[in-house]
N, CA, C and O of each residue as an XYZ file, in Angstrom:
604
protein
N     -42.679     18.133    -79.142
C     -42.461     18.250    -80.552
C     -43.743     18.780    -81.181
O     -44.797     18.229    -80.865
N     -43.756     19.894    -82.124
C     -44.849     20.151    -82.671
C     -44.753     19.843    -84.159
O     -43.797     19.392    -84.790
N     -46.196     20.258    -84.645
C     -46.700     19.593    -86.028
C     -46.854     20.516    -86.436
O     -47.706     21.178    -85.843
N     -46.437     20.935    -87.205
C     -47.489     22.267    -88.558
C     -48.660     21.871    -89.077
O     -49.160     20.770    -88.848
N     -49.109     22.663    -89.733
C     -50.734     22.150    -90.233
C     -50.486     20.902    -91.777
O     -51.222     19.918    -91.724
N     -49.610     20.975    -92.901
C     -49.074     20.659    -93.413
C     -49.179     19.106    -92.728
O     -50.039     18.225    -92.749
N     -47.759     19.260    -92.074
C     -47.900     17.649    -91.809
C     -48.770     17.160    -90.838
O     -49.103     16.003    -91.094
N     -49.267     17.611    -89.816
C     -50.445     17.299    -89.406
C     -51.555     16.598    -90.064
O     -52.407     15.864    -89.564
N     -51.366     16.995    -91.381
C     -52.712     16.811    -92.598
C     -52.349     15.427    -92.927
O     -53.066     14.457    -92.682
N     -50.979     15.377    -93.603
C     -50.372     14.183    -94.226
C     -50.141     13.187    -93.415
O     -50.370     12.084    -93.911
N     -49.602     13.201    -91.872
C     -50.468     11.624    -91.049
C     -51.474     11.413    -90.479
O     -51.580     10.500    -89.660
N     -52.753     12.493    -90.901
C     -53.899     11.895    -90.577
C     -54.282     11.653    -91.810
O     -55.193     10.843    -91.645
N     -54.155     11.865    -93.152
C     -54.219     11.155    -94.457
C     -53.876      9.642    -94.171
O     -54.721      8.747    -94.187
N     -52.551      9.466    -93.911
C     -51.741      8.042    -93.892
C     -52.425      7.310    -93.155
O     -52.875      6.223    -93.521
N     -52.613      7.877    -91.875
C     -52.908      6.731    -90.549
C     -54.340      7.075    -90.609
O     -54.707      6.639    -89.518
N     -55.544      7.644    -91.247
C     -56.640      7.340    -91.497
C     -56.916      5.984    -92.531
O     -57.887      5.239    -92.402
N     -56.136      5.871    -93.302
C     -56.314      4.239    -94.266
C     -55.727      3.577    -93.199
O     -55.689      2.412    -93.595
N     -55.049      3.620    -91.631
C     -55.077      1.860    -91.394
C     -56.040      2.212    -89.959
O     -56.618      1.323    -89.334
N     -56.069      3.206    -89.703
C     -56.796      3.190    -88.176
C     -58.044      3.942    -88.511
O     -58.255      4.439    -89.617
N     -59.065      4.009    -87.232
C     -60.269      4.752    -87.356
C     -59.955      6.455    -87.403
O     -59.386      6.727    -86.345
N     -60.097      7.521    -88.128
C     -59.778      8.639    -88.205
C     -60.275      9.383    -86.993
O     -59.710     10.455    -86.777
N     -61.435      8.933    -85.980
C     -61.411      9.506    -84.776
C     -60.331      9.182    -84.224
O     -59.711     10.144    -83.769
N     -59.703      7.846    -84.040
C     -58.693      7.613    -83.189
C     -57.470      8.404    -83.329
O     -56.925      8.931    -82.359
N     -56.878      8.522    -84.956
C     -56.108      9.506    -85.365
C     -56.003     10.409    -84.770
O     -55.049     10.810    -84.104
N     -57.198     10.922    -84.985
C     -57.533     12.779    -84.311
C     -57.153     12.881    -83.190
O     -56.352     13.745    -82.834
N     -57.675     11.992    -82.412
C     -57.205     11.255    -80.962
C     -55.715     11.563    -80.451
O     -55.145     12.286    -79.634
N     -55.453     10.694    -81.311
C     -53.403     11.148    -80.972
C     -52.856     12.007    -82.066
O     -51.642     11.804    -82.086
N     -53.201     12.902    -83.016
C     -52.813     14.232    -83.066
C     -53.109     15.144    -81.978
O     -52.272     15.998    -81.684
N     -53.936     15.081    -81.501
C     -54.259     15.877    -80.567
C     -53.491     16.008    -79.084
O     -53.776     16.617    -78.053
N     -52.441     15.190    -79.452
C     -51.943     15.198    -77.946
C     -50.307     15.789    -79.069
O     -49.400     16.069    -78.285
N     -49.976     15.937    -80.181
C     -48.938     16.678    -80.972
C     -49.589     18.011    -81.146
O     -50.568     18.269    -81.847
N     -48.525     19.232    -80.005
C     -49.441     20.813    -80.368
C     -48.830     20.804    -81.417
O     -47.992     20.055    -81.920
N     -49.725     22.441    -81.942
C     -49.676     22.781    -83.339
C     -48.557     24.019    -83.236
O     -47.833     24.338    -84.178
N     -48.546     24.700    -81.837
C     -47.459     25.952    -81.654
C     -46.438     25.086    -80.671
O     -46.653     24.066    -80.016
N     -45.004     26.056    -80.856
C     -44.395     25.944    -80.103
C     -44.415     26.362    -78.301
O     -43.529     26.061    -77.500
N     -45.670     27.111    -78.005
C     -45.691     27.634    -76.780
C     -46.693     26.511    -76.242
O     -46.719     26.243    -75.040
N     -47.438     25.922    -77.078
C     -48.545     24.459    -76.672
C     -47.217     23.334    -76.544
O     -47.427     22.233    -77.054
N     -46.148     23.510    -76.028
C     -45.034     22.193    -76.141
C     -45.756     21.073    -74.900
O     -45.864     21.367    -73.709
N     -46.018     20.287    -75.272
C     -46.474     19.245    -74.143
C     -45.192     19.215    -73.026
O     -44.000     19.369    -73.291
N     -45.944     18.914    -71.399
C     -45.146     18.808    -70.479
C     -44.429     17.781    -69.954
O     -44.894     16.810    -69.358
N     -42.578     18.157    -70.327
C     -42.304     16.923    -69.749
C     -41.426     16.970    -68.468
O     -41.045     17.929    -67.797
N     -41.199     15.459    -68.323
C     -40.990     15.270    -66.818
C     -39.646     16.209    -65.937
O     -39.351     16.514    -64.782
N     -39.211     16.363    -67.093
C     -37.945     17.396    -66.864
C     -37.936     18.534    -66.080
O     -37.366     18.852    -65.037
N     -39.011     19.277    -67.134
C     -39.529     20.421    -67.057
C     -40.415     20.248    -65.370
O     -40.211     21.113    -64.518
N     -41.119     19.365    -65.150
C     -42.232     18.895    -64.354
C     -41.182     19.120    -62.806
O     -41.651     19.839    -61.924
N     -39.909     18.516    -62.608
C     -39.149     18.345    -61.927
C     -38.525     19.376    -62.174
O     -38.889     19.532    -61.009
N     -37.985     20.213    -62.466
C     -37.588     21.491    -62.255
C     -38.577     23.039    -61.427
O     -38.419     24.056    -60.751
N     -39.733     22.092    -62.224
C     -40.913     23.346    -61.907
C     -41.195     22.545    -60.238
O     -41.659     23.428    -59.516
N     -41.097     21.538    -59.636
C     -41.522     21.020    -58.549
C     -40.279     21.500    -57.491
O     -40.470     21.516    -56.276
N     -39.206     21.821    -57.998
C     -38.018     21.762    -57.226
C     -37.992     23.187    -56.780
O     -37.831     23.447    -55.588
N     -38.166     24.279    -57.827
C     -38.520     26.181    -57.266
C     -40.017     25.759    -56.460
O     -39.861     26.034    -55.271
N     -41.415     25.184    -56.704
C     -42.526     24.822    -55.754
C     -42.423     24.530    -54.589
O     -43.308     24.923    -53.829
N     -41.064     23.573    -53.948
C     -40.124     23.062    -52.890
C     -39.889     24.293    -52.235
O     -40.493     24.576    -51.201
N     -38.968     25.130    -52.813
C     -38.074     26.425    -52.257
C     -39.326     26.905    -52.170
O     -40.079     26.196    -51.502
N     -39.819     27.940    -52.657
C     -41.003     28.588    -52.301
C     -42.068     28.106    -50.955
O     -42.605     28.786    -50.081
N     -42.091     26.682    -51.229
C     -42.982     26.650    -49.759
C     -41.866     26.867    -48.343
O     -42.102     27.451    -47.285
N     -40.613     26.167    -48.783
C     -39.836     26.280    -47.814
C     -39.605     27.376    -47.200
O     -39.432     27.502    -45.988
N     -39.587     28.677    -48.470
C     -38.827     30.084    -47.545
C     -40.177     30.501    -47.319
O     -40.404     30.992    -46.213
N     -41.110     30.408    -48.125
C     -42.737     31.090    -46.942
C     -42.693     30.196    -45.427
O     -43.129     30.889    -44.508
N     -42.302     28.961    -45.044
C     -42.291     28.663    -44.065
C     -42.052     29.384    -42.825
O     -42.547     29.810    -41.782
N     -40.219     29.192    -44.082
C     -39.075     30.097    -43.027
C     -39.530     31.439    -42.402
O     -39.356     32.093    -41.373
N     -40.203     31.499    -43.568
C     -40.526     32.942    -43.193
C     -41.937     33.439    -41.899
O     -41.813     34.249    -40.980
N     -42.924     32.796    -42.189
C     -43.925     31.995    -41.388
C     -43.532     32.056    -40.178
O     -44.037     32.829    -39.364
N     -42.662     31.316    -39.932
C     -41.754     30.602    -38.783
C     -41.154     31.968    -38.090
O     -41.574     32.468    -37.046
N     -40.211     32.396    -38.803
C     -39.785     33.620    -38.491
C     -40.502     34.794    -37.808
O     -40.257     35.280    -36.704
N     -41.493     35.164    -38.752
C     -42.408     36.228    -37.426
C     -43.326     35.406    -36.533
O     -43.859     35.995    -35.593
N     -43.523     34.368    -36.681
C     -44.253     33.716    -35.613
C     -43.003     33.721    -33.964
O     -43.225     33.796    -32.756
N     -41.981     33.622    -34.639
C     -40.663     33.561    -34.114
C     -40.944     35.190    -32.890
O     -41.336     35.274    -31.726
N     -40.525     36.184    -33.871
C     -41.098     36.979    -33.428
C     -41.978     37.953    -32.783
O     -41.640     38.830    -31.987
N     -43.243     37.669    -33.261
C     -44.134     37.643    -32.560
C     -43.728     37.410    -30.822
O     -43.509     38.285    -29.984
N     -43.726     35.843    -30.651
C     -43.396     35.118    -29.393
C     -42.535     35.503    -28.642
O     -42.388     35.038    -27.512
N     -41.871     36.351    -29.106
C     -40.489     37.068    -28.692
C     -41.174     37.987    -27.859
O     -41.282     37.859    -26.639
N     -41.761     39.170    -28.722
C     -42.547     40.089    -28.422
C     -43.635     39.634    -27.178
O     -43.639     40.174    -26.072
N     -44.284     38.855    -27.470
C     -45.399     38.304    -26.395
C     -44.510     37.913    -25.367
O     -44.751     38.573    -24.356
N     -43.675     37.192    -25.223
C     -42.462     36.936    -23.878
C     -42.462     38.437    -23.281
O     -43.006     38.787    -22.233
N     -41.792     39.179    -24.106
C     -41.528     40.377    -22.984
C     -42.439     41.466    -22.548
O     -42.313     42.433    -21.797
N     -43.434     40.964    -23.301
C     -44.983     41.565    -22.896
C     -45.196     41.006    -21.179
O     -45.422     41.639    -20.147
N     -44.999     39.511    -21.457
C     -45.424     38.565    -20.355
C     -44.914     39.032    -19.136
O     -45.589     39.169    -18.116
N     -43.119     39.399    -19.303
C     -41.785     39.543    -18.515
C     -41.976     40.927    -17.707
O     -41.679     41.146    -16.533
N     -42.767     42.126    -19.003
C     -43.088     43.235    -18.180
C     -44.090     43.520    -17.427
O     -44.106     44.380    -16.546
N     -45.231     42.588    -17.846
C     -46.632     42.391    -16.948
C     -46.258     41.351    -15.530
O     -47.086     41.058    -14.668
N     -45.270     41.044    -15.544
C     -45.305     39.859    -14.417
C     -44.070     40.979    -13.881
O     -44.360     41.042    -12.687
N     -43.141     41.687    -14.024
C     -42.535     42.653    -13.487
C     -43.259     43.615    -12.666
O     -43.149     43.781    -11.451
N     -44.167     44.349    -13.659
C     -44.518     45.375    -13.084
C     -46.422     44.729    -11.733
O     -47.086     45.453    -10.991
N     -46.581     43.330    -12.003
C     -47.296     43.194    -10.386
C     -46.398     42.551     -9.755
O     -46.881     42.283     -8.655
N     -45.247     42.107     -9.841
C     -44.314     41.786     -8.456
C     -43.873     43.373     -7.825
O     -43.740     43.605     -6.623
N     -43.715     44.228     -8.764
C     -43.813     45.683     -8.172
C     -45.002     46.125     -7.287
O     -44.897     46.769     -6.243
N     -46.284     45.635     -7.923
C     -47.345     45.851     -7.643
C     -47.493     45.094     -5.768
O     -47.879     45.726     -4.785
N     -47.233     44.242     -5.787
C     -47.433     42.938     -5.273
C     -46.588     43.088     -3.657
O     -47.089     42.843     -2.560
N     -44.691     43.731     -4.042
C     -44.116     44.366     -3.078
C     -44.744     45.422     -2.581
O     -44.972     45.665     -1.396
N     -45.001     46.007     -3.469
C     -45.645     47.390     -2.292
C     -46.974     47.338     -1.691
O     -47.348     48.234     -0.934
N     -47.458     46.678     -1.886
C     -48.902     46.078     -1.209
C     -48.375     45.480     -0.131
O     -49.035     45.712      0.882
N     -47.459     44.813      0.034
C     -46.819     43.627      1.177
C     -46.217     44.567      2.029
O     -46.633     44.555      3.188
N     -45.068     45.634      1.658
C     -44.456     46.516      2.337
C     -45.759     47.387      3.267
O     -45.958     47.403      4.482
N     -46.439     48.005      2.245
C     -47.522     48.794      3.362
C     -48.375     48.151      3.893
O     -49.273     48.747      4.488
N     -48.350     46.554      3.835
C     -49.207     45.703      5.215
C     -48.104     45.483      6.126
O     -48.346     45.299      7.319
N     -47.050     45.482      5.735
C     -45.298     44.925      6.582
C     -45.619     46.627      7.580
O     -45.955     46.785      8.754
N     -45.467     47.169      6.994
C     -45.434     48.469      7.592
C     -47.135     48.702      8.634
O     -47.236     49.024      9.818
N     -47.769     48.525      8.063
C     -49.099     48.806      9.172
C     -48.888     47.923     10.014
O     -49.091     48.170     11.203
N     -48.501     46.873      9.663
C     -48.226     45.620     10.974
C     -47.114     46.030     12.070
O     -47.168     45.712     13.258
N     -46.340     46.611     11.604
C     -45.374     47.399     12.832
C     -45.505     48.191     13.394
O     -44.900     48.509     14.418
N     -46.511     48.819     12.747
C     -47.185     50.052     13.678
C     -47.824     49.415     14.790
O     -47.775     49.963     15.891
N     -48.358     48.433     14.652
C     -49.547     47.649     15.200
C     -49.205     47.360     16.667
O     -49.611     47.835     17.727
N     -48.064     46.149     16.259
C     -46.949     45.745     16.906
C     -46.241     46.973     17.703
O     -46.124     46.849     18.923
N     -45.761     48.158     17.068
C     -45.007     49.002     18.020
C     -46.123     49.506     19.180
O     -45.725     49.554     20.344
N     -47.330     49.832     18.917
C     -48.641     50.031     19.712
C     -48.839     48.881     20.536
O     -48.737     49.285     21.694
N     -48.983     48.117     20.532
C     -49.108     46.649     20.742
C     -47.775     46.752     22.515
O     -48.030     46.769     23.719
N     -46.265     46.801     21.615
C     -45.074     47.112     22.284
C     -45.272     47.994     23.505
O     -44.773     47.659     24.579
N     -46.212     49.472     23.339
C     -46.126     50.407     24.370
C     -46.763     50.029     25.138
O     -46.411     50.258     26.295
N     -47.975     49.288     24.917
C     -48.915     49.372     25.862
C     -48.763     47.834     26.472
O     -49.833     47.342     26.830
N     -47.745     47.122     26.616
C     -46.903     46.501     27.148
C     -46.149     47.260     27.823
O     -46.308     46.944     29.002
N     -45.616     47.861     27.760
C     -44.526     48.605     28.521
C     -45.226     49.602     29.460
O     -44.770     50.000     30.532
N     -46.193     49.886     29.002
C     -47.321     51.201     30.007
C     -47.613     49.581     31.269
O     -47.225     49.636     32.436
N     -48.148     48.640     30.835
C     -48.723     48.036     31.796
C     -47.392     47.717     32.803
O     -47.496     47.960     34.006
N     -46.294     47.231     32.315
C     -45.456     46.774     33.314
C     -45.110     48.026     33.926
O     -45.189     48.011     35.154
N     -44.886     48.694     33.600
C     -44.731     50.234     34.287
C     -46.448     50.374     35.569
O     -46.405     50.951     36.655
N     -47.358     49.881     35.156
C     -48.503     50.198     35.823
C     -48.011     48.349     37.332
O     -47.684     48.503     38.508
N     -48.118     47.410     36.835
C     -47.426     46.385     37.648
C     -46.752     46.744     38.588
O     -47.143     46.824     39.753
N     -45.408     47.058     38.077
C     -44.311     47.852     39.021
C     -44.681     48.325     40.220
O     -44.431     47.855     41.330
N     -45.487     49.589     39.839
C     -45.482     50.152     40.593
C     -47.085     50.163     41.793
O     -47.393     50.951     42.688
N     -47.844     48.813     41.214
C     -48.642     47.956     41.939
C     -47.987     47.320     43.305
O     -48.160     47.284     44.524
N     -46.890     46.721     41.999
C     -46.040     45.290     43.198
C     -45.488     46.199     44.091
O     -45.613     46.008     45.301
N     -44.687     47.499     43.502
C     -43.805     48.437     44.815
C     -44.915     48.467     46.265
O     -44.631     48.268     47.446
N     -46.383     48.830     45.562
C     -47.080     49.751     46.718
C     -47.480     48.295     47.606
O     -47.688     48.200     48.816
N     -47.507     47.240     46.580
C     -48.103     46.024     47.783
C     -47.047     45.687     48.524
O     -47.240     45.451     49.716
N     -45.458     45.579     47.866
C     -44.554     45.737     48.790
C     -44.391     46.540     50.351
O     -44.333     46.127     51.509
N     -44.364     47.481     49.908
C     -44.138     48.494     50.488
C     -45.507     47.959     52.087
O     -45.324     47.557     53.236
N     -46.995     48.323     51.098
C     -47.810     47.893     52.306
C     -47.379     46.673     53.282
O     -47.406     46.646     54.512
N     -47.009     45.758     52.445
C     -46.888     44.294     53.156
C     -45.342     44.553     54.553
O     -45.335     44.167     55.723
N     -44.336     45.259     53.849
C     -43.718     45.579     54.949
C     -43.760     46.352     55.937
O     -43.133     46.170     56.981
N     -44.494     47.276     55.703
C     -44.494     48.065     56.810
C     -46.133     47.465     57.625
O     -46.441     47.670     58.799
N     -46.918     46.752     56.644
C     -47.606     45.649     57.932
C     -46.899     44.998     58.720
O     -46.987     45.118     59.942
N     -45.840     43.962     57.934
C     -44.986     43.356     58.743
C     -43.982     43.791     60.108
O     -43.555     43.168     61.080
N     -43.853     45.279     59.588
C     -43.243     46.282     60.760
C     -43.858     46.555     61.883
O     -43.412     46.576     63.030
N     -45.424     46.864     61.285
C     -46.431     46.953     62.479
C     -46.634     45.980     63.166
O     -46.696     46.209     64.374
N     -46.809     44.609     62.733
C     -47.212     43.705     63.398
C     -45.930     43.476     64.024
O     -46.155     43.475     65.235
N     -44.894     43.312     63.849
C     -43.570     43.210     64.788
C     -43.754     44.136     66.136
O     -43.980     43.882     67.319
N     -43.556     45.272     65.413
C     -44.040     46.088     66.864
C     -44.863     45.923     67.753
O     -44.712     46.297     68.915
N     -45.927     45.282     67.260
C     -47.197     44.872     68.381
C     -47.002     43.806     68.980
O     -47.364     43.562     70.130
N     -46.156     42.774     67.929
C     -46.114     41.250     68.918
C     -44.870     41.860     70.324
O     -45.155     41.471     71.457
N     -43.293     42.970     70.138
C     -42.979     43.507     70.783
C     -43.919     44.077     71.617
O     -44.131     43.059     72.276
N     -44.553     44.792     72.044
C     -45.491     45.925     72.413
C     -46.046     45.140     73.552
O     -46.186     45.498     74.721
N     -46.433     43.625     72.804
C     -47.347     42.221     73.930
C     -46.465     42.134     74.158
O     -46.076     43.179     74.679
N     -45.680     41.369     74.095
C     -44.262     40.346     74.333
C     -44.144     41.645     75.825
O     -44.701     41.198     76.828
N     -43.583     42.942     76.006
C     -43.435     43.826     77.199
C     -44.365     43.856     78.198
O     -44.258     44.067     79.406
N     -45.507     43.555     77.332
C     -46.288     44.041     78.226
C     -46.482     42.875     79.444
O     -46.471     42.774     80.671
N     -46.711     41.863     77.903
C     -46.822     40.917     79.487
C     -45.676     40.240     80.443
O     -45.820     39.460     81.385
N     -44.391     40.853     79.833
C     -43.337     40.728     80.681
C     -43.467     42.116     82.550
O     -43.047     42.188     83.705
N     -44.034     42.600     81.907
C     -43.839     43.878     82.817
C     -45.082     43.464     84.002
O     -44.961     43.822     85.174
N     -45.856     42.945     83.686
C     -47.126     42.679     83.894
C     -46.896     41.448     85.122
O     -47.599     41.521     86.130
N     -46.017     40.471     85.002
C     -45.822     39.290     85.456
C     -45.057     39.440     86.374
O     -44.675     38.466     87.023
């Protein structure tokens, strides 16, 4: 509620004969003199607190939202960096998978050269051992006549 200057005048006239005229002044001073000085009330106070509410809420939302985003973004940052070294990661493994078979197939021949070299060890010790055995047959024959012929 406001006061004009007028009556403003006329109850600090009145209420200066029963109270101290500082005190007066005191509580005129809390009655503005314009309508845009309207003192604040609780109404007003609670309306203005209730848009203060919304406002923090949708900066939240909003807050929230590209942070939202963001994280989104950083995920498939993460998804394509962890993609592209399991790419990394296979083909490093493949061309040790692969030198290792080479290794192994080398490894394989010269296995196969030796039993091939064996073979044909065991054939020749064969071979010697029987036809020792042939010889010596013949000779224990050869005695065996002789000293039949002999007797």
């Amino acid at each position: 509620m406001t006061l004009n200057t007028r009556d403003r005048s006329v109850l600090f006239e009145s209420l200066s004969k029963l109270a101290d005229p500082e005190a007066v002044d005191a509580m005129l001073a809390h009655f503005p003199t314009r309508d845009v000085d309207e003192p604040l009330t609780r109404d007003y106070l609670d309306s203005r607190l209730i848009e203060f509410r919304e406002e923090i809420r949708l900066a939240i939302l909003t807050e929230f939202r590209a942070f939202d985003a963001k994280f989104a973004s950083f995920r498939q940052e993460m998804t394509n960096e962890i993609g592209t070294l399991r790419g990394e990661l296979d083909s490093k493994i493949d061309s040790k998978i692969g030198s290792l078979d080479a290794k192994i197939g080398s490894v394989d021949a010269k296995i196969g050269s030796l039993r091939q070299e064996m073979e044909v060890q065991f054939r020749r010790s064969l071979q010697w051992t029987v036809r020792t055995m042939i010889a010596l047959a013949a000779l224990i024959v050869a005695a065996a006549t002789l000293v039949v012929t002999l007797r």
